[in-house]
C-alpha positions as CSV (number, residue, x, y, z in Angstrom):
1,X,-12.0,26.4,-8.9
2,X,-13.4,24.3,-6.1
3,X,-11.5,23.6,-2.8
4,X,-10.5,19.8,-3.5
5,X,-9.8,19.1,0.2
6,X,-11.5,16.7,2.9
7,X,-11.1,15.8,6.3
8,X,-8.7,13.3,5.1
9,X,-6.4,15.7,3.8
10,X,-5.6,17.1,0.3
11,X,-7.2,15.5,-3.0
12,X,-4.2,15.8,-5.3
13,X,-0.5,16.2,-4.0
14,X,0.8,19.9,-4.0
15,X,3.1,19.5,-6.7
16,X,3.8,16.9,-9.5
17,X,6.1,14.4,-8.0
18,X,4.6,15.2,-4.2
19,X,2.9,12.2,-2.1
20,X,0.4,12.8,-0.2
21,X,0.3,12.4,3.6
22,X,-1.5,9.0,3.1
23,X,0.0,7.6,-0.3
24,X,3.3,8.5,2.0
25,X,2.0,6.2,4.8
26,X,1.4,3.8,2.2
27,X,4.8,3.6,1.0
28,X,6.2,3.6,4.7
29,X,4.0,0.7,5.6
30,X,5.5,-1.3,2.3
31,X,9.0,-0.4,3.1
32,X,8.7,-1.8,6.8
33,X,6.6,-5.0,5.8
34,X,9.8,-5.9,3.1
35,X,12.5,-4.8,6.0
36,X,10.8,-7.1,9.1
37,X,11.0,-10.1,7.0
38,X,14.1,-9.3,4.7
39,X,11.9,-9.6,1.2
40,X,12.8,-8.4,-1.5
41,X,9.4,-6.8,-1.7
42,X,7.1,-5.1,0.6
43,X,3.2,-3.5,-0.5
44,X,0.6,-1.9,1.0
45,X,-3.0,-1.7,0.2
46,X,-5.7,1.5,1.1
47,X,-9.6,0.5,1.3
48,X,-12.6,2.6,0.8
49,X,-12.7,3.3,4.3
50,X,-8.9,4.4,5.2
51,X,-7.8,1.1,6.6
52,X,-4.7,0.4,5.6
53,X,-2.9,-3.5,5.0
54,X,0.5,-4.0,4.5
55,X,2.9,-7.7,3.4
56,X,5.9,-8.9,2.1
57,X,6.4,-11.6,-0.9
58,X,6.2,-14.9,0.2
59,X,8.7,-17.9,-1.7
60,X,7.9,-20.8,-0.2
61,X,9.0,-24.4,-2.5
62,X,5.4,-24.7,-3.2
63,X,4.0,-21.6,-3.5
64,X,4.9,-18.1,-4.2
65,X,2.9,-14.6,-3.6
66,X,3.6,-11.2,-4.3
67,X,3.3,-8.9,-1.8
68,X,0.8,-6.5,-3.7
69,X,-1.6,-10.1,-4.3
70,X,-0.8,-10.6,-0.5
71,X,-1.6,-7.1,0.8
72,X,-5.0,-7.2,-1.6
73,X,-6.2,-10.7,-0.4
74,X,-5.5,-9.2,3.4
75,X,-8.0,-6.3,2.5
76,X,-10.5,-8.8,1.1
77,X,-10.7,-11.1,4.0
78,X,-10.9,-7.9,6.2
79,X,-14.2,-6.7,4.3
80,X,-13.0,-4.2,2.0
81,X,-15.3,-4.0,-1.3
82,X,-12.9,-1.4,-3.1
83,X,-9.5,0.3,-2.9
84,X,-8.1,3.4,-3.2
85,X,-4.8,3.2,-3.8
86,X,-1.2,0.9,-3.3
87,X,2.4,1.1,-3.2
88,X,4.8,-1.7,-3.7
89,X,8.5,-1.4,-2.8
90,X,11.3,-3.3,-4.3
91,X,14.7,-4.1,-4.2
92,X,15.0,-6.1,-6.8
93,X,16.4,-4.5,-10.1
């Protein structure tokens, strides 16, 4: 079987269940978007090319975003064409 590794690290996690070095990054950058603004949620978006975006929910009286449409809208007016992967954090049950 072909070595499914890149520069950017492993292909598929190690084990069922494992993150990957980046889809862990991911998570971390959700979890601290949520905590610096107290929201309930935090996400974070991956482009094609690595970058990395991260937000919370905004609930404002007149208008309310998730923090996954809010991490994707911040990759789209940065450029990004495709992404590779997201993580959303929640508190909420």
């Amino acid at each position: 079987m072909p070595d499914q590794t890149s520069s950017a690290g492993p292909a598929v996690p190690a084990a069922e269940g494992e993150l990957t070095a980046e889809d862990a990054k991911l998570v971390t950058l959700a979890r601290g978007a949520r905590a610096r603004v107290g929201a309930v949620e935090g996400a974070a978006v991956r482009d094609q090319d690595g970058r990395t975006y991260a937000a919370a929910t905004v609930v404002l009286p007149s208008l309310a975003v998730t923090a996954l449409q809010l991490a994707v809208a911040s990759a789209a007016a940065a450029g990004a064409t495709k992404l590779e992967a997201a993580a959303v954090v929640t508190e909420a049950s």
